[in-house]
C-alpha positions as CSV (number, residue, x, y, z in Angstrom):
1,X,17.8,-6.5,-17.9
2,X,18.5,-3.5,-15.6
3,X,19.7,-4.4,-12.4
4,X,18.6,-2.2,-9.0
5,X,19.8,-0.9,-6.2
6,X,17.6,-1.6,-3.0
7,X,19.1,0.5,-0.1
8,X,18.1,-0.2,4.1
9,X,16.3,2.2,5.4
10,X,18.0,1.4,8.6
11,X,21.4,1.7,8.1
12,X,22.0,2.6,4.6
13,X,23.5,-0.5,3.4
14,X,23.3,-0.9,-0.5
15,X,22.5,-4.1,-2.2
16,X,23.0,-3.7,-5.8
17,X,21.7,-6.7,-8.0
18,X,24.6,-6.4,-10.2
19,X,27.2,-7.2,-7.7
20,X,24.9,-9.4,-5.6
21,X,26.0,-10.5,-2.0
22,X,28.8,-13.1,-2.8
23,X,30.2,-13.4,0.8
24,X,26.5,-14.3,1.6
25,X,25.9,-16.7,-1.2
26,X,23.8,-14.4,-3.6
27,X,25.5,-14.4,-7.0
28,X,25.8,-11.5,-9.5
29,X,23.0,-10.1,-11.4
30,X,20.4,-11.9,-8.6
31,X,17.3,-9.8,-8.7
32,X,16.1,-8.5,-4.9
33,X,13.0,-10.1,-5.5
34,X,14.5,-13.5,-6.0
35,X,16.9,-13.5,-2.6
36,X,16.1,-15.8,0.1
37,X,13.3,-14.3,2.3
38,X,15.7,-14.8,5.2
39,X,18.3,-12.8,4.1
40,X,19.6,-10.2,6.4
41,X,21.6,-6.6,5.6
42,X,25.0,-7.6,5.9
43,X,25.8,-4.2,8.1
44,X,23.0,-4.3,10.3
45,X,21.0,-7.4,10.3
46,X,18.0,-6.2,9.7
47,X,15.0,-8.6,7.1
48,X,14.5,-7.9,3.7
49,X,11.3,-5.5,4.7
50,X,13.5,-2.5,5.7
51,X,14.9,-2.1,1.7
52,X,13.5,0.1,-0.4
53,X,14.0,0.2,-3.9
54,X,16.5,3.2,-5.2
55,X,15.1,5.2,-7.4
Protein backbone atom coordinates (compact mmCIF):
# COMPACT_ATOMS: atom_id res chain seq x y z
CA UNK A 1 0.00 0.00 0.00
CA UNK A 2 1.34 3.58 -0.85
CA UNK A 3 1.15 5.78 1.85
CA UNK A 4 0.32 9.92 1.18
CA UNK A 5 1.27 12.87 2.13
CA UNK A 6 -1.69 15.40 2.96
CA UNK A 7 -0.20 18.96 3.48
CA UNK A 8 -2.44 22.21 5.35
CA UNK A 9 -3.26 24.53 3.32
CA UNK A 10 -2.93 26.84 6.10
CA UNK A 11 0.28 26.52 7.37
CA UNK A 12 2.02 23.96 5.50
CA UNK A 13 2.26 21.32 7.96
CA UNK A 14 2.90 17.76 6.45
CA UNK A 15 1.19 14.68 7.63
CA UNK A 16 2.71 11.78 6.02
CA UNK A 17 0.80 8.44 6.54
CA UNK A 18 4.00 6.60 6.73
CA UNK A 19 5.22 8.28 9.81
CA UNK A 20 1.82 9.05 11.26
CA UNK A 21 1.43 11.53 14.20
CA UNK A 22 2.85 9.51 17.22
CA UNK A 23 3.01 12.42 19.72
CA UNK A 24 -0.75 12.68 18.82
CA UNK A 25 -1.66 9.04 19.10
CA UNK A 26 -1.83 8.19 15.24
CA UNK A 27 0.44 5.31 14.55
CA UNK A 28 2.59 4.62 11.45
CA UNK A 29 1.23 3.71 8.19
CA UNK A 30 -2.47 5.25 9.40
CA UNK A 31 -4.22 6.24 6.30
CA UNK A 32 -5.56 10.19 6.43
CA UNK A 33 -8.80 8.90 5.76
CA UNK A 34 -8.86 6.69 8.81
CA UNK A 35 -7.69 9.64 11.56
CA UNK A 36 -10.00 10.78 14.07
CA UNK A 37 -12.37 13.47 12.52
CA UNK A 38 -11.19 15.68 15.46
CA UNK A 39 -7.85 15.71 14.76
CA UNK A 40 -6.13 18.98 14.48
CA UNK A 41 -2.63 20.18 12.47
CA UNK A 42 -0.17 19.81 15.07
CA UNK A 43 1.49 23.44 13.98
CA UNK A 44 -1.52 25.36 13.66
CA UNK A 45 -4.67 23.74 14.92
CA UNK A 46 -6.55 23.90 12.20
CA UNK A 47 -9.52 20.44 11.35
CA UNK A 48 -8.83 17.95 9.05
CA UNK A 49 -10.85 20.06 6.14
CA UNK A 50 -7.80 22.41 5.51
CA UNK A 51 -5.46 19.17 4.09
CA UNK A 52 -5.17 18.51 0.74
CA UNK A 53 -3.79 15.56 -0.62
CA UNK A 54 -0.05 15.93 -2.15
CA UNK A 55 0.16 15.11 -5.26
Amino acid sequence: MLMAEWICTKCGYIYNEAFGDVAHDIPKNTPFEKIDPSWICPRCGADKSFFVKKS
